[in-house]
N, C-alpha and C positions, 0 to 999 in steps of 0.2 A: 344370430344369423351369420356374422362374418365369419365365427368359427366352425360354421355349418352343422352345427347342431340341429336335432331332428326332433327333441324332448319337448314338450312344454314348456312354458314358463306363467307363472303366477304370483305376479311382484303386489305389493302394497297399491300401485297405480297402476304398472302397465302387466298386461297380459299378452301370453304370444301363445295360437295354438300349436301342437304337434304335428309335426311332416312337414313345414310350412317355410320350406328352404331357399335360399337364395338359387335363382336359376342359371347363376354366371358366375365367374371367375374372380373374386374379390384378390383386392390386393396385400389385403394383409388379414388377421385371423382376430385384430383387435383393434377398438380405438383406445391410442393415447391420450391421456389426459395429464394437460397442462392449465397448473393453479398457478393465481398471477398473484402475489400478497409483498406486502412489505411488513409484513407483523409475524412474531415471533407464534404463534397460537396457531394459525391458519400453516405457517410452514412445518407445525407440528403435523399437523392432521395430511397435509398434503407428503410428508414423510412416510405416513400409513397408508395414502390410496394413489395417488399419482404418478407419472412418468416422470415429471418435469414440474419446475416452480421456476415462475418469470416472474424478475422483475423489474416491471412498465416503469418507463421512464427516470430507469440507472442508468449509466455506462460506469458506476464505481467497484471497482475489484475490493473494493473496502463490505460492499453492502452482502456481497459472497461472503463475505468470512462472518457478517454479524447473522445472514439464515443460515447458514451451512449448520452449527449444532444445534439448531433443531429441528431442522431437515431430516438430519442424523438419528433423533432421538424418537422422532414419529417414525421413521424406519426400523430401528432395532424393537420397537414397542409394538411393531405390528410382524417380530419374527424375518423381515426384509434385511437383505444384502444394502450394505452399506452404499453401494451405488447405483440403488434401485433407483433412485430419483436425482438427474440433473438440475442444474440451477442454470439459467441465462438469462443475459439482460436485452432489456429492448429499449432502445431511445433516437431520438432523432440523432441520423446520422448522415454525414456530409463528406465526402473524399474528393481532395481536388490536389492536382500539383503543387497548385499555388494554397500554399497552407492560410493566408492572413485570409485570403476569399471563403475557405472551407470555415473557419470559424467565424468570419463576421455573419455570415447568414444562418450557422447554429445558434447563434448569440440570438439573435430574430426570432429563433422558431423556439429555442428553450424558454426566452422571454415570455411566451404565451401561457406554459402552466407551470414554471418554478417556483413560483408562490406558493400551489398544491403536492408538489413533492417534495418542495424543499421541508416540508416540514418532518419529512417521512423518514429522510436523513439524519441521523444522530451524529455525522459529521457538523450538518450547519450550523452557521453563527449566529444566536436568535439577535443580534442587533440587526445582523446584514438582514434577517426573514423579517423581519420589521419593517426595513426600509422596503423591502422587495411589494409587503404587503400592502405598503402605502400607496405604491406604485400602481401596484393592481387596483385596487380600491379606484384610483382614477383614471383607471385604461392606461396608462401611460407604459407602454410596450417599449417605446426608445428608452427611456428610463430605465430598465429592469433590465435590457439590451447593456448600456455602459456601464450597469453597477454589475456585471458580471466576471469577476475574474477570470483568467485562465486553469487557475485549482477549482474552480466552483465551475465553468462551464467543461472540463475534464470527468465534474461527479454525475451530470446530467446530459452528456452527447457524445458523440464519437466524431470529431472534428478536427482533420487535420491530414497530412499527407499518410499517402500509401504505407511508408514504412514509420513511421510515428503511430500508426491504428493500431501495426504490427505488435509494438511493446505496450500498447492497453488491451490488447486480447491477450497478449501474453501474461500480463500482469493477472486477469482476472480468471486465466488457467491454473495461476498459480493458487490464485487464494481457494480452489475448486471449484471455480464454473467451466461449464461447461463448454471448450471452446469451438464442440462442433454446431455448434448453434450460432456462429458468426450470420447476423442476417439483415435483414431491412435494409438492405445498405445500395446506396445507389454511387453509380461511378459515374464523374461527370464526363467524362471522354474527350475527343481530342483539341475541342474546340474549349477547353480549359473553364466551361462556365458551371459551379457548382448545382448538383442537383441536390435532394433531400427526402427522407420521407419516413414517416414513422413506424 
């Protein structure tokens, strides 16, 4: 229908009949499809049918370079140009002048499911996700907040000043994601109080 086709269709489930056109102006002739995985399998397959492979709750330029070749390999396997399919990340992200404010309140909000991605990373420490888990295990959010380092609250959020964001988008351009996908991202403005949002 967006590409205003006029043919039938007669899918496994859905059915569309003939003549049966959109009566307006569409904005585009297609939907995008964006697959969210952190698993080497799924970015296979999303390499064959997809726009775009997000991945929820990174901000590491490291986790780019461990989908990218099989991103790559569902793409050449389904006959597809090498940059048929972008890679971007999405994770809580924080921008503030004042950089110690922008990450103490990422530390807060990554603290709530670092327990569940942290596993997803083949960067983490399985002692530190031990401790993290134990944490979790008894709600203990403040806990999981101070056992967060700066290298470890870097894999999981985008916290910190304007031109500090600058060189981890940069970073994650380089390993091949995609940097026009900078998003979720909220600016706290002039009144210097950190906003957030996933």
């Amino acid at each position: 229908m967006l590409a205003q086709r006029n043919e039938a269709f007669h899918g496994d489930v859905f059915c569309h009949p003939p003549n049966a056109v959109l009566r307006y102006a569409t904005r585009r002739a297609a939907v995008q499809i964006t697959i969210g995985t952190w698993g080497r399998a799924t970015a296979r397959m999303a390499g064959e049918l997809a726009d775009e492979v997000k991945i929820g709750g990174s901000a590491s330029h490291a986790m780019v370079t461990v989908l990218r070749p099989s991103v790559l390999e569902g793409s050449r396997r389904a006959n597809r140009p090498d940059d048929a399919v972008g890679i971007c990340l999405g994770a809580v992200t924080v921008i503030d002048r004042d950089r110690q404010s922008a990450r103490d309140l990422a530390r807060r909000e990554v603290a709530m499911y670092v327990a569940v991605v942290g596993e997803l990373d083949p960067a983490t420490d399985p002692e530190w996700l031990a401790r993290i888990r134990a944490a979790d295990a008894r709600g203990d959010i403040e806990a999981i907040a101070r056992d967060l380092p700066d290298s470890v609250l870097d894999r999981f959020a985008f916290s910190a000043a304007p031109r500090d964001l600058v060189r981890q988008v940069e970073a994650i351009a380089s390993a091949g994601g995609d940097a026009r996908r900078v998003r979720d991202t909220a600016w706290s403005g002039p009144d210097r109080r950190p906003s957030t949002t996933r």
